[in-house]
Backbone as CSV, one residue per row, in Angstrom:
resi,resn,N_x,N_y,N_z,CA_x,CA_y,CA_z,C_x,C_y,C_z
1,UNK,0.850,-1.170,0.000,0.000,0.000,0.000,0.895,1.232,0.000
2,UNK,0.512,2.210,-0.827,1.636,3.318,-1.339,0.659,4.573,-0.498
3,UNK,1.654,5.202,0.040,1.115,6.430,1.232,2.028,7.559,0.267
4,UNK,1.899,8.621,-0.436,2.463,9.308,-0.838,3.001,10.469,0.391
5,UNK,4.218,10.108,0.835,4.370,11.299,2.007,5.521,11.285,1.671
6,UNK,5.822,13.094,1.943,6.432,14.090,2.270,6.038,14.969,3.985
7,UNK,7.794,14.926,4.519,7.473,15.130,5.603,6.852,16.693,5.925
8,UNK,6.947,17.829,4.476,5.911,18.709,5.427,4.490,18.617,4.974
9,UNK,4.138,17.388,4.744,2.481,16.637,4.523,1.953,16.947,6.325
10,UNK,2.995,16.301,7.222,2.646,16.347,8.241,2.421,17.665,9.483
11,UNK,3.502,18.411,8.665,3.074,19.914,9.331,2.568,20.435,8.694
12,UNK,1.610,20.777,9.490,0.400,21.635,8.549,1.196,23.081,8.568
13,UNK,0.813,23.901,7.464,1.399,25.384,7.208,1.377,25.446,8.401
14,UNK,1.949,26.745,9.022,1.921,27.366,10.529,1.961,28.941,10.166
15,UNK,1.051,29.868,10.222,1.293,30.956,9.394,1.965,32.406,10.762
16,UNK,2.535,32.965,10.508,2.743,33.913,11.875,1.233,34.505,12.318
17,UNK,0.815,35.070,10.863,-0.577,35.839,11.543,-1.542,34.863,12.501
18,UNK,-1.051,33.410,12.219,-2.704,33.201,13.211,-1.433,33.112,14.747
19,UNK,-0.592,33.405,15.275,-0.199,33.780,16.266,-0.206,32.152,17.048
20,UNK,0.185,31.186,16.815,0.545,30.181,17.307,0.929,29.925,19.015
21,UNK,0.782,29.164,19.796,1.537,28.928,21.050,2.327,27.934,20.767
22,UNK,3.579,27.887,21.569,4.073,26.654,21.451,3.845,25.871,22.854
23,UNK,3.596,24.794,23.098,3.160,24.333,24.464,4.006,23.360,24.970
24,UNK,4.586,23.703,26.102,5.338,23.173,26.595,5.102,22.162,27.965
25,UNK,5.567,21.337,28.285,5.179,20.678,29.630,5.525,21.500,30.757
26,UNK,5.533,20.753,31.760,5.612,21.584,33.168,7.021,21.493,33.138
27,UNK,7.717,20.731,32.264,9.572,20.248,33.082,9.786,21.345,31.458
28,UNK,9.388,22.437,30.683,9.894,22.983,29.918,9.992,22.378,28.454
29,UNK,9.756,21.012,28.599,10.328,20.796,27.006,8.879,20.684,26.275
30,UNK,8.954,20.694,24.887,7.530,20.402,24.371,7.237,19.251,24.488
31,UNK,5.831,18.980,24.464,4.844,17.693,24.419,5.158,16.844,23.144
32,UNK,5.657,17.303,21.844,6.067,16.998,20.789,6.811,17.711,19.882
33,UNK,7.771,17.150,19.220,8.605,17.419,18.259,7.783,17.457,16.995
34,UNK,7.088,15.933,16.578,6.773,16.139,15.244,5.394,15.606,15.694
35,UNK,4.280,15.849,15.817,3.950,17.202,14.795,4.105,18.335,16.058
36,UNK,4.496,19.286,15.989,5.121,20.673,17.075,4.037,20.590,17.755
37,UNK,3.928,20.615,19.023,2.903,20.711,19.812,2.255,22.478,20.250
38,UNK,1.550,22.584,19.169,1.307,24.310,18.715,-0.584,24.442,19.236
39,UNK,-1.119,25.012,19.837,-2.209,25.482,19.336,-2.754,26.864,19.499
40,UNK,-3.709,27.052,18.755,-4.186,28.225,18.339,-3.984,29.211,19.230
41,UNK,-4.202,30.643,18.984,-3.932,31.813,20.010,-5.317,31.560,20.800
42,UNK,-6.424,31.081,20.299,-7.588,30.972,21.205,-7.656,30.337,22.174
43,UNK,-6.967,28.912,21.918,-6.953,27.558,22.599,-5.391,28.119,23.932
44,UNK,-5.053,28.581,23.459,-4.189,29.460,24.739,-4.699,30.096,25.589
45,UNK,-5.711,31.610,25.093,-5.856,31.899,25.751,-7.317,31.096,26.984
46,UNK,-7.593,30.593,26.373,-9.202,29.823,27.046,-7.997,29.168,28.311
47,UNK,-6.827,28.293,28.112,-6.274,27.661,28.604,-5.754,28.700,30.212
48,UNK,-5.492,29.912,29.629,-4.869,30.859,30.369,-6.312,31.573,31.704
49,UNK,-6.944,31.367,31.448,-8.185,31.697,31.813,-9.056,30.356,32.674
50,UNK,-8.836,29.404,32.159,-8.585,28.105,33.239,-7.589,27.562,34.422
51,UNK,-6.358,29.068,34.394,-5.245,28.662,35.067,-4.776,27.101,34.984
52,UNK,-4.914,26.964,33.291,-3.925,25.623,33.203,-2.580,25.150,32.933
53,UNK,-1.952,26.786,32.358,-0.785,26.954,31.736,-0.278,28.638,32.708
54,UNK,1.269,28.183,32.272,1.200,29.381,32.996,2.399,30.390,31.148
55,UNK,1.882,32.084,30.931,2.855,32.241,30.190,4.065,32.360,30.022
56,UNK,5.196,32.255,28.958,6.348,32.168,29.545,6.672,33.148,28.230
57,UNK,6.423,33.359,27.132,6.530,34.557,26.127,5.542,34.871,25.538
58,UNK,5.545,36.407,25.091,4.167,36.665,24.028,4.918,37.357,23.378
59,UNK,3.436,37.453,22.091,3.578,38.392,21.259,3.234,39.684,21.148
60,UNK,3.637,40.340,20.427,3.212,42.142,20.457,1.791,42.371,20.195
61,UNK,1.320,41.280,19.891,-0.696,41.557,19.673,-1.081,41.409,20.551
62,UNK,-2.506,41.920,21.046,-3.070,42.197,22.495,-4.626,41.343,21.419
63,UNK,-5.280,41.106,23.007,-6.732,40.868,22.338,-7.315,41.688,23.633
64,UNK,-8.352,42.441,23.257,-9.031,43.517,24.020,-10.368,42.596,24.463
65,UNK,-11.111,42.798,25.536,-12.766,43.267,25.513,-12.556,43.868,26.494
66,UNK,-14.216,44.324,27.114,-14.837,45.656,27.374,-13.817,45.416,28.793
67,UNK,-13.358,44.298,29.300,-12.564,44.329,30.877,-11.593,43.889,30.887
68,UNK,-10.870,43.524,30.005,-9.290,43.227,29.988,-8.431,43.283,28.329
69,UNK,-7.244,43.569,29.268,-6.289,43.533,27.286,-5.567,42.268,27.734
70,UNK,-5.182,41.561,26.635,-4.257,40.197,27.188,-3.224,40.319,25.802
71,UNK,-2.169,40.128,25.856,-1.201,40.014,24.961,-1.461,38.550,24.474
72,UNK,-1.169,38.172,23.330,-1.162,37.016,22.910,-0.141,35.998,23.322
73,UNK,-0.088,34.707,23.953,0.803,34.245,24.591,1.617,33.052,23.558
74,UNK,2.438,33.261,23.136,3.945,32.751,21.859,4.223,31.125,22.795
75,UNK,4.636,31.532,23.807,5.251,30.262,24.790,4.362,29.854,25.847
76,UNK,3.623,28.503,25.982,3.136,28.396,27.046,3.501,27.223,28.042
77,UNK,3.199,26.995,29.230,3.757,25.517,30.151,2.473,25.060,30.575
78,UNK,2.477,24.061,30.712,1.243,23.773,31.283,2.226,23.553,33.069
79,UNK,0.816,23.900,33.902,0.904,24.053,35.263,1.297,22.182,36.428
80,UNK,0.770,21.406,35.121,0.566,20.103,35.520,1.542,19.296,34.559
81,UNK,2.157,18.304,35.212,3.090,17.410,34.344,2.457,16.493,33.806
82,UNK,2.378,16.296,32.229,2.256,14.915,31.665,3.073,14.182,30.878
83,UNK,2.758,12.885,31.748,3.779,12.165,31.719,3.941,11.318,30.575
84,UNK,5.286,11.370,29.421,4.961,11.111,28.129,4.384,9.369,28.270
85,UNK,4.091,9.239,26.932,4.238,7.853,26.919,5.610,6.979,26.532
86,UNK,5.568,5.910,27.211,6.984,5.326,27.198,7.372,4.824,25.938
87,UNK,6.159,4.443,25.121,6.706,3.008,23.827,5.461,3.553,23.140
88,UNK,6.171,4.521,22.160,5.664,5.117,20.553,4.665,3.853,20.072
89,UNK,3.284,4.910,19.480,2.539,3.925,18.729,3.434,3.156,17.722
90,UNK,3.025,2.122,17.264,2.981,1.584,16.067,2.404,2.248,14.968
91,UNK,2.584,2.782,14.154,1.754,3.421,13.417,2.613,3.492,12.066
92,UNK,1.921,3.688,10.890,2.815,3.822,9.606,3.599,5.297,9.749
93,UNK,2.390,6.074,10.123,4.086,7.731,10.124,5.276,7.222,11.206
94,UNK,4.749,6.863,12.234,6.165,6.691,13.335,7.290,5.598,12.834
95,UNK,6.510,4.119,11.995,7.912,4.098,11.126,8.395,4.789,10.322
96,UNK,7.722,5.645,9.125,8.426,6.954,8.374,8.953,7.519,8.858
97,UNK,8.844,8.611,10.545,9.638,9.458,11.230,10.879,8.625,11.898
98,UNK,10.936,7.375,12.672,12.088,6.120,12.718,12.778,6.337,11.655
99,UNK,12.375,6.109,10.571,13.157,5.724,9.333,13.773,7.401,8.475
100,UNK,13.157,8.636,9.057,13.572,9.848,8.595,12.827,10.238,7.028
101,UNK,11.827,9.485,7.529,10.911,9.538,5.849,11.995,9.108,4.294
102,UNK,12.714,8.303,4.537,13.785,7.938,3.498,13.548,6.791,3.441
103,UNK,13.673,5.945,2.100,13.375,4.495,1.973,14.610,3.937,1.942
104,UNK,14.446,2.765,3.023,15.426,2.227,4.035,16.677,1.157,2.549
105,UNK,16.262,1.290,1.620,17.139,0.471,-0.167,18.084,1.420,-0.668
106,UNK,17.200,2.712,-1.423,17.696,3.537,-1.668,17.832,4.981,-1.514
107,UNK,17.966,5.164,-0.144,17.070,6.545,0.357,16.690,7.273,-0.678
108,UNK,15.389,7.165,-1.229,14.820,8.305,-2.057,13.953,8.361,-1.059
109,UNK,13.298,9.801,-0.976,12.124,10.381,0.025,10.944,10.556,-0.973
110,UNK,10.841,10.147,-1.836,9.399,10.163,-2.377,8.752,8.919,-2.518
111,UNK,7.005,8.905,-2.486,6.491,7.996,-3.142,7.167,7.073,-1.952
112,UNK,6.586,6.731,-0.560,7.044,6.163,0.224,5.873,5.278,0.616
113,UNK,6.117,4.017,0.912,5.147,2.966,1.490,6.034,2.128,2.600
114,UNK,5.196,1.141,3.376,6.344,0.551,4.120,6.588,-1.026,3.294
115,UNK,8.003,-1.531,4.066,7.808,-3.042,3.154,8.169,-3.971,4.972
116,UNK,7.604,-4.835,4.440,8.340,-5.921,5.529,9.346,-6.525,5.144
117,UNK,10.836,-6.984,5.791,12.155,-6.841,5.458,11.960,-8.419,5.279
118,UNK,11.264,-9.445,6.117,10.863,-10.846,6.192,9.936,-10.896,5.726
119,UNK,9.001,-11.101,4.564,7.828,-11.075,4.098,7.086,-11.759,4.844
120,UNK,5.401,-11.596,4.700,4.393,-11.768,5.376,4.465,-13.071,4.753
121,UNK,4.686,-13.648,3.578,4.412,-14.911,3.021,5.633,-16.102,3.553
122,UNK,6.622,-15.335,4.304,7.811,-15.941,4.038,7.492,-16.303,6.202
123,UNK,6.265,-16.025,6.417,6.376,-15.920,8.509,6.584,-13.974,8.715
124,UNK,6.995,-13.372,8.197,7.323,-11.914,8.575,6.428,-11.394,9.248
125,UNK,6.918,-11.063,10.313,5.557,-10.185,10.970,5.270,-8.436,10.983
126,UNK,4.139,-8.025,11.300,3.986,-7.071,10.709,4.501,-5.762,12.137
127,UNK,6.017,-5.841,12.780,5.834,-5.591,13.879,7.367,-4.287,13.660
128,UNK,7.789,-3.501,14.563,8.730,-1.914,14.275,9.837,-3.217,14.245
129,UNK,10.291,-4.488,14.166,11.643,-4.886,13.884,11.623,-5.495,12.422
130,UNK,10.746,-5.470,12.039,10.500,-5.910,10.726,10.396,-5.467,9.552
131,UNK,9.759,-4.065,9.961,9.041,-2.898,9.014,10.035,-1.689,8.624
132,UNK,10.147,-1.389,7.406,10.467,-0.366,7.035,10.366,0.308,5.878
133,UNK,10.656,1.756,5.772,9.746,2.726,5.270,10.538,1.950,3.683
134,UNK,9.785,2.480,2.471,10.925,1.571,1.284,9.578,2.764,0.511
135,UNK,10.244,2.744,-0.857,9.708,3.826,-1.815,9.153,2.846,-2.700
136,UNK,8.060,2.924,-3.417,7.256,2.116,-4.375,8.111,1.391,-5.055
137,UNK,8.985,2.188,-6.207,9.917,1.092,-6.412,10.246,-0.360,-6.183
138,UNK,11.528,-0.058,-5.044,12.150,-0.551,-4.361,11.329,-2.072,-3.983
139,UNK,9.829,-1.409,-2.917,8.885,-2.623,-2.833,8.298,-3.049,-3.546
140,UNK,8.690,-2.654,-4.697,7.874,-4.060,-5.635,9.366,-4.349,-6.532
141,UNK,10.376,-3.999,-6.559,11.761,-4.820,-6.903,11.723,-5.763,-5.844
142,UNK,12.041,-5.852,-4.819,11.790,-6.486,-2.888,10.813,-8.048,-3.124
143,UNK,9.518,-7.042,-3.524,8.399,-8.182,-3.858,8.504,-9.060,-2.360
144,UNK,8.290,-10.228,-2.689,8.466,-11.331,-1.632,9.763,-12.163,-1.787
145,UNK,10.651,-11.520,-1.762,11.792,-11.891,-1.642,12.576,-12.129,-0.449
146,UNK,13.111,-12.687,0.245,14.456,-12.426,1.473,15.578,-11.395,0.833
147,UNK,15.611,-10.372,1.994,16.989,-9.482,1.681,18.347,-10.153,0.872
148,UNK,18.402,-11.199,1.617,19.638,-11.664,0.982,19.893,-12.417,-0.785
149,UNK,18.170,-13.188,-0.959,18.142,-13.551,-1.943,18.335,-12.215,-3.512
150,UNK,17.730,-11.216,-3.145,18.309,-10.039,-3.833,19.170,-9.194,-3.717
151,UNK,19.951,-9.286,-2.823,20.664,-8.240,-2.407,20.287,-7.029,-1.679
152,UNK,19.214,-7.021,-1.259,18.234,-5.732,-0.818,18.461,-5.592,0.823
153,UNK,19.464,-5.208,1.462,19.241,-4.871,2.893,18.842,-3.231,3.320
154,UNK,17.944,-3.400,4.080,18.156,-1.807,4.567,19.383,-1.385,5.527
155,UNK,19.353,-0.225,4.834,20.419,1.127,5.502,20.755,0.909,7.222
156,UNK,19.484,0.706,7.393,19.201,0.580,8.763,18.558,-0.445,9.586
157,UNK,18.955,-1.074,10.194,18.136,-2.482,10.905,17.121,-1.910,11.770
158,UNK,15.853,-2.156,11.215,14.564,-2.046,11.686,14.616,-2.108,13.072
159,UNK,14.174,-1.313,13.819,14.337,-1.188,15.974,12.984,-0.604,16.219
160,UNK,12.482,-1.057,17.272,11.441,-0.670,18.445,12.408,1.085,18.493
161,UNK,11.618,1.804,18.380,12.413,3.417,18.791,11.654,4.046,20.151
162,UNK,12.615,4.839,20.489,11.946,5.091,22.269,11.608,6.458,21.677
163,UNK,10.435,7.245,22.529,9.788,8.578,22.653,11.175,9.474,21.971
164,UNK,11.939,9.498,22.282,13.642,10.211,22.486,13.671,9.719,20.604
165,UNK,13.623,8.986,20.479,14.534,8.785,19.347,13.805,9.299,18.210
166,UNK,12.171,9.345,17.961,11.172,9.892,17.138,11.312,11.401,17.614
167,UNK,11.412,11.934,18.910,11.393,13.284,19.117,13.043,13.702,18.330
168,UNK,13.888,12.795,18.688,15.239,13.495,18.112,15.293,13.343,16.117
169,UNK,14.155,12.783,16.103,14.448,12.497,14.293,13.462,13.772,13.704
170,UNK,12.437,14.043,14.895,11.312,14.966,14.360,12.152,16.285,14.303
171,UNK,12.925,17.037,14.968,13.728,17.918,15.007,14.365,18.415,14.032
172,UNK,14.178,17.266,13.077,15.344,17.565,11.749,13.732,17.818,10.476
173,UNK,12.959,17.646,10.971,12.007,18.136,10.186,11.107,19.503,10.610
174,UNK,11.848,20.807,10.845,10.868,21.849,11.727,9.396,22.173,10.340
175,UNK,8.861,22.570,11.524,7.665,23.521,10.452,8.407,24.746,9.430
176,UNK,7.255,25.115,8.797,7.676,26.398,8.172,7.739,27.333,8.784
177,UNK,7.367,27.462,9.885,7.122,28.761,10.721,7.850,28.397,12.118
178,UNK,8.932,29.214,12.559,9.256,29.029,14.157,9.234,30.480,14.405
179,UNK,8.236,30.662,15.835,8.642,32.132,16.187,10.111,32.266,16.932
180,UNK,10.539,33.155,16.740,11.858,33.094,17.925,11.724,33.061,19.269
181,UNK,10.634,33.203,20.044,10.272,32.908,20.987,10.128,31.326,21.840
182,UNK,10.087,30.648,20.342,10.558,29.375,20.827,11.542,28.824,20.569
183,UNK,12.728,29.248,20.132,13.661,28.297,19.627,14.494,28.207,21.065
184,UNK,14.542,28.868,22.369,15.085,28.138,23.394,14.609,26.849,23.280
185,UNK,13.322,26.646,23.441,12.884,25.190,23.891,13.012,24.301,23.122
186,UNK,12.987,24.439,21.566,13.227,23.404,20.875,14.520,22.746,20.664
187,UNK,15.663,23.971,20.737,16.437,22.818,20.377,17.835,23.087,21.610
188,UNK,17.076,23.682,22.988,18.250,23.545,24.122,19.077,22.900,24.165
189,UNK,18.886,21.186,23.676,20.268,20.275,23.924,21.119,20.317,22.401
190,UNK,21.079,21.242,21.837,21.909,21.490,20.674,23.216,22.334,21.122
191,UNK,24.280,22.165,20.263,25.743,22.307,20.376,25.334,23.895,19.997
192,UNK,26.225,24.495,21.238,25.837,26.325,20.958,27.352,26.400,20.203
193,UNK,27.013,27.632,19.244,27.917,27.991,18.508,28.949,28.909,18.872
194,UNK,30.434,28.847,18.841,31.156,29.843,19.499,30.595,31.324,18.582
């Protein structure tokens, strides 16, 4: 089954005017890398007004009514820790983001589907040590073959990936839009430049 993806399929535009939050947990880091854990200037402020978040940057736009001005809030934390999950869905994007949206034969990034490395006909199961991302091509050169009988190994030996390792691959895919207000948080454990 052929999924035509490109990784900014998955970030949706992010435009400055609609004034984005970026949302952060209580320990500072975001809730997600890919897809950016962003929502609306509304969904902030409703949040801010529930005392569920507390702000940590805004923007130069205010929103008025008849009894308060509120600046629009850029950076937010939530007040309460949640606690990630330990062991990433299974899912066809989280092997694409594992795999860096590149097909695991010949890294081309287009026209991407997944293949099983042990075919389903051959016992292969359909499970993250088995699976990987492969470009139309490739999986139907592959077919039901064993790697070895064609020569076909992937780049990369198919792995169970931890929260950490999808958040550190999502990083290399940002949105189109970062305010500068968030780039402390996104990429703090990055090598600062002399």
């Amino acid at each position: 089954m052929t999924a035509h993806v490109s990784p900014s399929v998955f970030h949706p535009p992010v435009s400055p005017e609609a004034c984005p939050a970026l949302v952060l947990n209580a320990d500072y880091r975001p809730l997600s890398y890919y897809p950016l854990s962003l929502w609306s200037w509304q969904d902030a402020i409703k949040a801010v007004f529930l005392d569920r978040v507390n702000i940590v940057s805004e923007y130069d736009r205010t929103v008025r009514s008849p009894t308060f001005e509120l600046r629009l809030p850029s950076v937010v934390s939530l007040k309460t820790y949640v606690k990630p999950s330990r062991n990433p869905a299974f899912t066809r994007f989280n092997v694409f983001l594992r795999d860096r949206f590149t097909c695991q034969y010949c890294g081309a990034r287009e026209d991407l589907t997944f293949d099983h490395v042990v075919p389903r006909s051959r016992g292969g199961q359909t499970t993250w040590e088995n699976v990987v991302a492969a470009c139309s091509p490739c999986n139907l050169r592959k077919g039901g073959a064993m790697p070895a009988e064609i020569n076909m190994h992937p780049h990369q030996r198919p792995f169970a990936p931890t929260l950490n390792d999808l958040h550190m691959n999502g990083r290399q895919f940002p949105p189109n839009y970062l305010h500068d207000s968030w780039l402390d948080y996104l990429y703090w454990d990055t090598e600062l430049e002399p």
